[in-house]
Z-matrix of the N, CA and C atoms (Angstrom, degrees):
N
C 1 1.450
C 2 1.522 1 108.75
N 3 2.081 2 119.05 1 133.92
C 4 1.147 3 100.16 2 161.13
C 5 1.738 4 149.00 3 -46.73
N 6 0.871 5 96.15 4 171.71
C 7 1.674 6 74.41 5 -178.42
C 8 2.007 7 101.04 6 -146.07
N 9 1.343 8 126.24 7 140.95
C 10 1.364 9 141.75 8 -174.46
C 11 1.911 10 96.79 9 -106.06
N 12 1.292 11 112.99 10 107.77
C 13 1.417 12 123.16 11 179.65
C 14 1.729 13 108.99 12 -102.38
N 15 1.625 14 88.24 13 75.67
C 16 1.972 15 90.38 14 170.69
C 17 1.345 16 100.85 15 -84.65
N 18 2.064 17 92.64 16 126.95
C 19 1.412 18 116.83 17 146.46
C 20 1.379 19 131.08 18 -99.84
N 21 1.061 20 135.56 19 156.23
C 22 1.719 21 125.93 20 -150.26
C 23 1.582 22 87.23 21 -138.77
N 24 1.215 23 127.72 22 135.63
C 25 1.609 24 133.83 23 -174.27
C 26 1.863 25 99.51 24 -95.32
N 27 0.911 26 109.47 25 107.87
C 28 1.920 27 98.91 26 175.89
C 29 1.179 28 119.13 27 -80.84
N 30 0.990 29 151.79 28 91.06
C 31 1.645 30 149.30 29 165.09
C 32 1.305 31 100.67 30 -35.52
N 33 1.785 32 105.57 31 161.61
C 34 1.520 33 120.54 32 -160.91
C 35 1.104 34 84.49 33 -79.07
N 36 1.728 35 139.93 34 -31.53
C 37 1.778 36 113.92 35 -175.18
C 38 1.230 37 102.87 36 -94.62
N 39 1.187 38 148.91 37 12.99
C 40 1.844 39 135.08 38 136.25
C 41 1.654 40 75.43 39 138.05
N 42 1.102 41 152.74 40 1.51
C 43 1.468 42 107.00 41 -155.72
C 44 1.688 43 83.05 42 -110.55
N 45 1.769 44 104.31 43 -173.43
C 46 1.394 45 118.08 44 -164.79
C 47 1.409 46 115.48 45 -134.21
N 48 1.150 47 100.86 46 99.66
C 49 1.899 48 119.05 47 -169.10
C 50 1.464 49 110.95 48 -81.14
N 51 1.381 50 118.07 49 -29.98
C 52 2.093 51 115.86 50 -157.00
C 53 1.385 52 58.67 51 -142.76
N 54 1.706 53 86.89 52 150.10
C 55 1.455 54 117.68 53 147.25
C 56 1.480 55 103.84 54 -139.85
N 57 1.237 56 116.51 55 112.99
C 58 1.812 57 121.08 56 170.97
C 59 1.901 58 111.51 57 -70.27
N 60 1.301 59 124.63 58 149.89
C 61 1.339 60 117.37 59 167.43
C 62 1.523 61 90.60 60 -141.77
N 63 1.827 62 99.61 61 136.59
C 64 1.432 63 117.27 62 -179.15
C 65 1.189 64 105.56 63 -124.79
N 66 1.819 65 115.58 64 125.15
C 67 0.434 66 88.55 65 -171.07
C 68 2.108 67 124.90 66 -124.34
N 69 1.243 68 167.37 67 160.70
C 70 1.564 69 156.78 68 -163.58
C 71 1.389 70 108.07 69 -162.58
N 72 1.639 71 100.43 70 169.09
C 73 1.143 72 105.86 71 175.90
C 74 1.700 73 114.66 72 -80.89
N 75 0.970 74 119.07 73 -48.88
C 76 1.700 75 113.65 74 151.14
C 77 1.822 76 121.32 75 -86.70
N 78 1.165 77 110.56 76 174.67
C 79 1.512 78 133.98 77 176.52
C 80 1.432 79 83.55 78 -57.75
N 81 1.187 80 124.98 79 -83.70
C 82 1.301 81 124.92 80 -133.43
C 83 1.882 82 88.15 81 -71.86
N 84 1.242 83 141.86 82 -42.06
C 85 1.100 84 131.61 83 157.83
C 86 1.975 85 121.99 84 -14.12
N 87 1.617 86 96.40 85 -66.22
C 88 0.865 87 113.60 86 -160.19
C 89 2.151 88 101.61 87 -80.43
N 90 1.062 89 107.01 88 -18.68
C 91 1.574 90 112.41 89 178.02
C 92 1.706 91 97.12 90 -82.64
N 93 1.421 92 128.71 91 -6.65
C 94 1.475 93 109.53 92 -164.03
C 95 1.541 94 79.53 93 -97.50
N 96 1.161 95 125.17 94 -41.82
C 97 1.641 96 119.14 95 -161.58
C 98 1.434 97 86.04 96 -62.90
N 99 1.478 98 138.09 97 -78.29
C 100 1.311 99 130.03 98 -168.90
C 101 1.519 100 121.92 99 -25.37
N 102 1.498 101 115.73 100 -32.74
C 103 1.604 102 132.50 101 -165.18
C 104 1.833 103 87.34 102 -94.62
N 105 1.272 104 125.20 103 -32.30
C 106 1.288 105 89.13 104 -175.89
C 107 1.850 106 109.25 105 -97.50
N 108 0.808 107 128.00 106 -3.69
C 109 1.684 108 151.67 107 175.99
C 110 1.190 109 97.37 108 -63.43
N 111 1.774 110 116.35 109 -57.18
C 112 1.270 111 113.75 110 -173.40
C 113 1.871 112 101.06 111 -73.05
N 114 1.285 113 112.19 112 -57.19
C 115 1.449 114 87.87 113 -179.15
C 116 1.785 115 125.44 114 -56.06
N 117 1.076 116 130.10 115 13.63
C 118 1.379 117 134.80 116 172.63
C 119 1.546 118 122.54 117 -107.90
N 120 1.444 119 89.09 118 -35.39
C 121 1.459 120 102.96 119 -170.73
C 122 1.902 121 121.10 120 -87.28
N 123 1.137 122 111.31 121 112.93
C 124 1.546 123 123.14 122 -147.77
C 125 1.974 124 107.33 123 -69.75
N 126 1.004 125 101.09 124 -34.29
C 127 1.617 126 110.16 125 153.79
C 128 1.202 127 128.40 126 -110.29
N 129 1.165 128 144.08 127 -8.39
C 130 1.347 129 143.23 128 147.43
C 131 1.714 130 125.22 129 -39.06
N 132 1.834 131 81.93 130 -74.59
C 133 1.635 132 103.27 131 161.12
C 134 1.169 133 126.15 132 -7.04
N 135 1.581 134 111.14 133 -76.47
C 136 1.678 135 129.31 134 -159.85
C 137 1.332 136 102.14 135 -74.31
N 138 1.911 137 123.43 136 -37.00
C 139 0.998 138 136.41 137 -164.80
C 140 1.983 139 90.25 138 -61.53
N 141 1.595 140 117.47 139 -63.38
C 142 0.984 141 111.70 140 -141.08
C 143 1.548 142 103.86 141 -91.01
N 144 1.429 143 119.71 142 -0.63
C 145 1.554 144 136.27 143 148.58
C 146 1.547 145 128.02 144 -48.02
N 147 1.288 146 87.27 145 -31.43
C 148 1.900 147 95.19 146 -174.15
C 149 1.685 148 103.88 147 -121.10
N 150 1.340 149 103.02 148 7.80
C 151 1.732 150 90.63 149 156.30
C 152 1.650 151 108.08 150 104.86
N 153 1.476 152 98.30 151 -17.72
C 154 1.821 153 106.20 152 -173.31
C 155 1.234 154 110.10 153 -79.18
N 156 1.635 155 118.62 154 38.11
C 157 1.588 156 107.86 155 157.46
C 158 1.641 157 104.95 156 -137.68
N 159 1.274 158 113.37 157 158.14
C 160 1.489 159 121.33 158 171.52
C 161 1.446 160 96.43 159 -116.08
N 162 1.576 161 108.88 160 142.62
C 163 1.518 162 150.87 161 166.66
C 164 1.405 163 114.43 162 -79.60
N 165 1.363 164 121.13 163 128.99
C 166 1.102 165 100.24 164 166.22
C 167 1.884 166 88.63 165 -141.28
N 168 1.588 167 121.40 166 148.57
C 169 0.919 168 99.00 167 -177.51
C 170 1.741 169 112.24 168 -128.47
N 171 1.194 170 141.13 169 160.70
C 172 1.842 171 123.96 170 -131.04
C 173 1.483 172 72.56 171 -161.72
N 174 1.746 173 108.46 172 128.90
C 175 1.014 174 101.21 173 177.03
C 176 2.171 175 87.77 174 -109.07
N 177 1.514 176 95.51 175 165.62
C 178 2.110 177 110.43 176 -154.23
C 179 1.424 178 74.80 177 -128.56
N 180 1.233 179 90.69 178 166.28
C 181 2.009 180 122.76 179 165.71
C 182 1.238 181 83.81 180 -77.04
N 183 1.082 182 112.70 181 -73.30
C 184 1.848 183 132.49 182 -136.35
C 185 1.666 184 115.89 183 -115.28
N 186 1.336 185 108.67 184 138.07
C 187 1.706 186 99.37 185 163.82
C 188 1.499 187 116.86 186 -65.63
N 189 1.412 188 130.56 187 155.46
C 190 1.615 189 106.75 188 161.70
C 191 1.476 190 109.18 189 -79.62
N 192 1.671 191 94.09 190 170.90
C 193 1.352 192 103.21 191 179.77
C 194 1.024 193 111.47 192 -125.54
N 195 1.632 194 148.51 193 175.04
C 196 1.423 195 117.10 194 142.46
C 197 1.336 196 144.78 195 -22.91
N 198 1.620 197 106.05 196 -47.86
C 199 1.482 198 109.48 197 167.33
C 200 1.261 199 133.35 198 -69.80
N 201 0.947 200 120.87 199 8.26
C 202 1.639 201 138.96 200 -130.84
C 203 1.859 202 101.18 201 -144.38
N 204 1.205 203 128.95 202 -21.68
C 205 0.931 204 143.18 203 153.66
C 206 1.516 205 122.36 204 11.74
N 207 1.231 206 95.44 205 -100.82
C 208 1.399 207 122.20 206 173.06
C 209 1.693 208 126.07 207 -48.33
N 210 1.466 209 107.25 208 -29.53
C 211 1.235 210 140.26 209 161.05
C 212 2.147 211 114.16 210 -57.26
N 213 1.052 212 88.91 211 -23.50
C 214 1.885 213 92.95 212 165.34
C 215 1.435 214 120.13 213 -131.57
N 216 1.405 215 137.83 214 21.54
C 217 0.931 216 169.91 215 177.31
C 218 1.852 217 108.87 216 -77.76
N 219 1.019 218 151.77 217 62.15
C 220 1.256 219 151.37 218 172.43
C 221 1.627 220 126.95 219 -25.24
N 222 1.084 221 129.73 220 70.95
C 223 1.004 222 107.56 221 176.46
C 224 1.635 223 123.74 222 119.80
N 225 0.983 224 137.94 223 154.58
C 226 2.089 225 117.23 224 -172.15
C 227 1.749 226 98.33 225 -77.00
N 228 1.367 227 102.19 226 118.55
C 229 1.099 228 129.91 227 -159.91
C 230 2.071 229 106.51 228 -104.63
N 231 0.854 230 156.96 229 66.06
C 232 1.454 231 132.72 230 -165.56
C 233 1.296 232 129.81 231 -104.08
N 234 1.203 233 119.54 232 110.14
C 235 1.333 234 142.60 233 -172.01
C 236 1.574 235 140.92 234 -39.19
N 237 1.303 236 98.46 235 33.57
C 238 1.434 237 119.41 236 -161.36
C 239 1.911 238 118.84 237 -13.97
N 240 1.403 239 93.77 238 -41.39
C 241 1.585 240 92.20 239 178.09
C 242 1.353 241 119.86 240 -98.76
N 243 0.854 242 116.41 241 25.62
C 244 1.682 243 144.86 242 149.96
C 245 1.498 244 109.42 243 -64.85
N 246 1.217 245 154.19 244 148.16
C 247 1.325 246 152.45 245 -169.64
C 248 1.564 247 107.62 246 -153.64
N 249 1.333 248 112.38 247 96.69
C 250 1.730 249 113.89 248 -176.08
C 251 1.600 250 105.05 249 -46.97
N 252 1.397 251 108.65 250 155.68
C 253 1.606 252 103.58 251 176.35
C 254 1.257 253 115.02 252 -94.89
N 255 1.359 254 114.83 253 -25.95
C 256 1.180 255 153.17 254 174.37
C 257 2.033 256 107.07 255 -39.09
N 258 1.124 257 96.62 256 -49.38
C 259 1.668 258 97.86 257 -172.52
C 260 1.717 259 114.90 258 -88.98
């Protein structure tokens, strides 16, 4: 089963600003993309080096796709840089 690998960034006063989601067809899939993100990623990285992120891992039907989008999206979401054609 796919699997959605949310990491949550903790700030030094506890609260939770970024949440990353990685995502594979296994865990360990989905932990290598996180491992190489973190080695690229210039605040992520250090964050997830010293322990200041929590994992959580969600097992999916499906990977997303492009089309599929909106379909892992939580919640009414609106797309500001989207431009109705309509108006």
């Amino acid at each position: 089963m796919a699997v959605a690998l949310h990491s949550f960034k903790i700030d030094a006063d506890g609260r939770v600003l970024v949440q990353h989601v990685f995502y594979g067809e296994t865990e360990d899939d989905a932990r290598a993309v996180l491992e190489a993100h973190a080695d690229a990623c210039p605040k992520f990285g250090p964050a997830y080096r010293q322990d200041e992120t929590e994992e959580i891992v969600e097992e999916i039907d499906e990977l997303p796709t492009p089309d599929t989008l909106d379909d892992f999206v939580a919640g009414d979401v609106e797309d500001d840089d989207v431009e109705d054609d309509e108006e």
